[in-house]
N, CA and C atoms as an extended XYZ file, in Angstrom:
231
Properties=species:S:1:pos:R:3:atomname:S:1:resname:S:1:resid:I:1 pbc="F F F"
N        -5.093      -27.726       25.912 N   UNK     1
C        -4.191      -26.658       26.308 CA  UNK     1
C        -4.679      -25.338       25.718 C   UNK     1
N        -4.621      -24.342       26.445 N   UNK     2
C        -5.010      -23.152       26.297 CA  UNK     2
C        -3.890      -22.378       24.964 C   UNK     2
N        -4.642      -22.028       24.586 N   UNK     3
C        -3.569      -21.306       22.797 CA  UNK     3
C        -4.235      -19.654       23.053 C   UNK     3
N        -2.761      -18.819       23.141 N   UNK     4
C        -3.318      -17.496       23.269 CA  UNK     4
C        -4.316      -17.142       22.005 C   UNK     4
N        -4.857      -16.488       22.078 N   UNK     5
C        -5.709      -15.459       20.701 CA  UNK     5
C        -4.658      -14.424       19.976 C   UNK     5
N        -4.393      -14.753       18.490 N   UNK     6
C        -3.526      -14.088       17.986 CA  UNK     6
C        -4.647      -12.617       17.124 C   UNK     6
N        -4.059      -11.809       18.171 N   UNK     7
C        -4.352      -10.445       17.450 CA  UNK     7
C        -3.934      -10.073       16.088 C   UNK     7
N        -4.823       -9.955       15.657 N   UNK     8
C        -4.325       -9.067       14.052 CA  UNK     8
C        -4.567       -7.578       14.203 C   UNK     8
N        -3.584       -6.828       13.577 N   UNK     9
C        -3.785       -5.456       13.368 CA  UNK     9
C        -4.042       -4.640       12.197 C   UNK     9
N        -4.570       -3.839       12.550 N   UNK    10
C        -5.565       -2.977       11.380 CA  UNK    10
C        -4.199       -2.319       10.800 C   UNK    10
N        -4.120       -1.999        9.219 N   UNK    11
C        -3.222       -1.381        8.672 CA  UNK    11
C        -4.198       -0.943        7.627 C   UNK    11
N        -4.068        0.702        6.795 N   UNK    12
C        -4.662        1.270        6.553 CA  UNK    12
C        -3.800        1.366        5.341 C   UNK    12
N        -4.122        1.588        3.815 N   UNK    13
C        -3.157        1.634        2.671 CA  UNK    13
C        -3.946        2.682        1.629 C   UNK    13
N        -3.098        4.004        1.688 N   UNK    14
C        -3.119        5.259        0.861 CA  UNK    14
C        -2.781        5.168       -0.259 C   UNK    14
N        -3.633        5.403       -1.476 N   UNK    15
C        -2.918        5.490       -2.835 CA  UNK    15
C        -3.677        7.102       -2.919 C   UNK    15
N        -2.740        7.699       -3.691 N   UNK    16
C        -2.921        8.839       -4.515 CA  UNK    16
C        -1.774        9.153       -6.130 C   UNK    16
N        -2.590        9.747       -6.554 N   UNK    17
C        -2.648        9.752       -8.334 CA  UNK    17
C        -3.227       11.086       -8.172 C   UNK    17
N        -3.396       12.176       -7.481 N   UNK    18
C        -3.886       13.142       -7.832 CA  UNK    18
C        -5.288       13.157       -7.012 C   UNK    18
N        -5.886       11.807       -7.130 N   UNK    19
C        -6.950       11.520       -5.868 CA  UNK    19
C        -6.245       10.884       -4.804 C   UNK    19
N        -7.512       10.466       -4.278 N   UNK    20
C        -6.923        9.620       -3.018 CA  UNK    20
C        -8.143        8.225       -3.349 C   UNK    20
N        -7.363        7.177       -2.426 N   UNK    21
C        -8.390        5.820       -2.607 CA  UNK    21
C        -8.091        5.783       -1.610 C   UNK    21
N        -8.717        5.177       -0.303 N   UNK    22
C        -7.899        4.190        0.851 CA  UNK    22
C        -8.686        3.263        1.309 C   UNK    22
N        -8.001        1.989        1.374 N   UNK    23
C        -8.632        0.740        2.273 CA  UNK    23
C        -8.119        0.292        3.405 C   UNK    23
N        -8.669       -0.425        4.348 N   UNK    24
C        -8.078       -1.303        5.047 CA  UNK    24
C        -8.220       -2.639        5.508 C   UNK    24
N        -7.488       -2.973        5.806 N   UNK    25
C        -7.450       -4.720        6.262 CA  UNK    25
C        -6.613       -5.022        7.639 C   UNK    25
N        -7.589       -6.091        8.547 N   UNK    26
C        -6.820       -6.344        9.042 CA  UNK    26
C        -5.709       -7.691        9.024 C   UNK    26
N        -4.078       -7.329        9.644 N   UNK    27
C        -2.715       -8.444        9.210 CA  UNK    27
C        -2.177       -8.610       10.356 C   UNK    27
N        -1.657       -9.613        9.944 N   UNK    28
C        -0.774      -10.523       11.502 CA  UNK    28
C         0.416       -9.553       11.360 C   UNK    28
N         0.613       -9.087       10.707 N   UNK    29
C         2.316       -8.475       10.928 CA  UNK    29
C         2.409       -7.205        9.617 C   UNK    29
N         3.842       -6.514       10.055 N   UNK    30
C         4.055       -5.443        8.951 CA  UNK    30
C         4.286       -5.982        7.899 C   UNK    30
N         5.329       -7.358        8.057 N   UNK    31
C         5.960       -8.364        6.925 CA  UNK    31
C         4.347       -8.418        5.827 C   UNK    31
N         3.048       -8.901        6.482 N   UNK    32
C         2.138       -9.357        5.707 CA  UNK    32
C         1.797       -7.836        4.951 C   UNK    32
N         1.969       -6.774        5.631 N   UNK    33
C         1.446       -5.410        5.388 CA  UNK    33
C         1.975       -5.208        4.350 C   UNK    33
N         3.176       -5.468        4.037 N   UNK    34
C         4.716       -5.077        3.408 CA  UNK    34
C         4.093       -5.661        1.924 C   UNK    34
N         4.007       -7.210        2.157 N   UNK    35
C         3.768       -7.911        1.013 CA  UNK    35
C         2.116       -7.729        0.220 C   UNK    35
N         1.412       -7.281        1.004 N   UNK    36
C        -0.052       -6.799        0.456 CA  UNK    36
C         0.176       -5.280       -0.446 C   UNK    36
N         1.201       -4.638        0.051 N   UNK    37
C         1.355       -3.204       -0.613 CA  UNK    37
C         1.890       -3.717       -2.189 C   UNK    37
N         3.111       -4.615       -1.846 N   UNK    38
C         3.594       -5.042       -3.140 CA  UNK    38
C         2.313       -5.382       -4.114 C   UNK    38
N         1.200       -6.082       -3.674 N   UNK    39
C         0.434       -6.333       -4.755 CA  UNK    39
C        -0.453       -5.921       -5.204 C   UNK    39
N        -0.441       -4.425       -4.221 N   UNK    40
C        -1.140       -3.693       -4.628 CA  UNK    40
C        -0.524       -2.812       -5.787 C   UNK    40
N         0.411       -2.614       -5.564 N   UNK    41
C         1.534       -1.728       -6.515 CA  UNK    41
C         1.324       -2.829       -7.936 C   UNK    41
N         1.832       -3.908       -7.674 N   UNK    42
C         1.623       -4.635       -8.886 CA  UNK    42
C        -0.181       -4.337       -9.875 C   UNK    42
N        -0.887       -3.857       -9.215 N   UNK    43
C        -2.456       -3.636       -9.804 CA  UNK    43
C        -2.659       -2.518      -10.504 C   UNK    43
N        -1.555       -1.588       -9.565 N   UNK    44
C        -1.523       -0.121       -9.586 CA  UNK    44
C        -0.860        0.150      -11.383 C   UNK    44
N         0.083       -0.945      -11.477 N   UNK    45
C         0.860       -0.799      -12.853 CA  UNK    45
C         0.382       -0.829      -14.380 C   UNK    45
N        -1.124       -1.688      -14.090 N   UNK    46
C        -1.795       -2.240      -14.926 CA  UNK    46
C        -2.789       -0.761      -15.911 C   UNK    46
N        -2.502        0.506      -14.765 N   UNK    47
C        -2.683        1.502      -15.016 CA  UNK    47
C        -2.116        2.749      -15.601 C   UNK    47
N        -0.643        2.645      -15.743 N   UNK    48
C         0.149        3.669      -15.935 CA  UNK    48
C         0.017        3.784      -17.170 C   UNK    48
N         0.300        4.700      -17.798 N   UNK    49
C         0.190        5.705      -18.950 CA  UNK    49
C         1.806        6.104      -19.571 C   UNK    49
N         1.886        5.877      -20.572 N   UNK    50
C         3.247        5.957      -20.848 CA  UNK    50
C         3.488        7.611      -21.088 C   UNK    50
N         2.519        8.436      -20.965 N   UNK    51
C         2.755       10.083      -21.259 CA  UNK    51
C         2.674       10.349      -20.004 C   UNK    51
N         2.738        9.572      -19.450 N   UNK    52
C         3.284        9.831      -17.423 CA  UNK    52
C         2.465       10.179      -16.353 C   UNK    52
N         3.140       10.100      -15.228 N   UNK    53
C         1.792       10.072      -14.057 CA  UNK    53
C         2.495        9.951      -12.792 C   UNK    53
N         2.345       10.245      -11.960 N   UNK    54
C         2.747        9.840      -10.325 CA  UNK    54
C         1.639        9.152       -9.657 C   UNK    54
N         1.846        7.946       -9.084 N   UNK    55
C         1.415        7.382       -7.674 CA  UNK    55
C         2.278        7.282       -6.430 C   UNK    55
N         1.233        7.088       -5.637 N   UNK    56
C         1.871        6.932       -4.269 CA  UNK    56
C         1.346        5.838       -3.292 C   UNK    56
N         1.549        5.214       -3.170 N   UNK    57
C         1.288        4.218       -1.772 CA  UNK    57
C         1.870        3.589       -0.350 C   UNK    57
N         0.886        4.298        0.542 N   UNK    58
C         1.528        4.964        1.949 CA  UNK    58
C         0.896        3.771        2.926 C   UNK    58
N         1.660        3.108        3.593 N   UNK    59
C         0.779        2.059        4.773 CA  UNK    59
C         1.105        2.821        5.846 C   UNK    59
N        -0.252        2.495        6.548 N   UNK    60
C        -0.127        3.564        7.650 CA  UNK    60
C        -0.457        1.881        8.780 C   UNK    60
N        -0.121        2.102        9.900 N   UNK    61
C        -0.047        1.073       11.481 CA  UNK    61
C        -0.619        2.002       12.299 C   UNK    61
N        -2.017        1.710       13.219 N   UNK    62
C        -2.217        2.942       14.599 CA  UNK    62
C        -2.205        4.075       13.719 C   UNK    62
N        -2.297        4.558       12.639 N   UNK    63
C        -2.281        5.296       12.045 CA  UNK    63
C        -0.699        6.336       11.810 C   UNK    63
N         0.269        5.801       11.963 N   UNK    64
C         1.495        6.194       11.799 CA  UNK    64
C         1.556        5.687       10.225 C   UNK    64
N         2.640        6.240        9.495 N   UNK    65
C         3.315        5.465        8.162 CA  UNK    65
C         4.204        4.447        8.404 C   UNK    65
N         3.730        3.964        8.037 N   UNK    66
C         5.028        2.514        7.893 CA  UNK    66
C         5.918        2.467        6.915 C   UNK    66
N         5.249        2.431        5.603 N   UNK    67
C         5.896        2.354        4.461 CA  UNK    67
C         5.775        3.155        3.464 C   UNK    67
N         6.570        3.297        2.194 N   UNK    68
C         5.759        4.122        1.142 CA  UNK    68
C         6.413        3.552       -0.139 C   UNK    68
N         5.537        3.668       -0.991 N   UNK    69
C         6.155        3.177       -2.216 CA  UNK    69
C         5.668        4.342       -3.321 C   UNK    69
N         6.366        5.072       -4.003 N   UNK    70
C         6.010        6.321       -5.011 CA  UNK    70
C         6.793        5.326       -6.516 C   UNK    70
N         5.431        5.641       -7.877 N   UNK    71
C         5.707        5.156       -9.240 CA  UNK    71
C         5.502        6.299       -9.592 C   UNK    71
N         6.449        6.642      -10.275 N   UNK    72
C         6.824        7.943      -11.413 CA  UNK    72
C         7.154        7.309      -12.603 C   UNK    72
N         5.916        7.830      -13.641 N   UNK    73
C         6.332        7.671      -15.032 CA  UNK    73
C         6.581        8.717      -15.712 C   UNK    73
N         7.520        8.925      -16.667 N   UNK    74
C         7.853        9.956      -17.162 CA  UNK    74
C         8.636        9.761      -18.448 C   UNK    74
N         8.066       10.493      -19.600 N   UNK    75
C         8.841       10.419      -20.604 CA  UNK    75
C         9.853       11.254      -21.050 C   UNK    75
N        10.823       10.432      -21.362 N   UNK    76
C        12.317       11.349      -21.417 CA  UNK    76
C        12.481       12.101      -22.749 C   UNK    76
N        11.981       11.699      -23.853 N   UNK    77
C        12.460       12.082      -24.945 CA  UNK    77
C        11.114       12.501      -26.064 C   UNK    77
């Protein structure tokens, strides 16, 4: 029996810190997109600086945004 061909789509993932990095991969879905950002964010943490910093991480679809996730560290006192 004939089994369609499951397309995967290209999703493109923006970090900036003041630079920019970007990669891409291609995913069966936003859900997978969604959960690849999370672990990217989780990598991203391994970096922060407790005298503070901003990131940002932007998934882009077809090149639209999908998602965004912004880490702000900042010391209060």
């Amino acid at each position: 029996m004939f089994q369609p061909f499951n397309r995967m789509t290209r999703y493109s993932f923006m970090i900036s810190d003041g630079g920019v990095f970007s990669d891409s991969e291609e995913l069966p879905d936003d859900e997978a997109a969604w959960h690849q950002a999370v672990r990217t964010v989780r990598d991203i943490e391994t970096t922060l600086s407790s005298t503070g910093g901003d990131w940002s991480l932007v998934v882009h679809r077809g090149g639209h945004p999908l998602y965004r996730i912004d880490v702000r560290v900042q010391r209060l006192s």
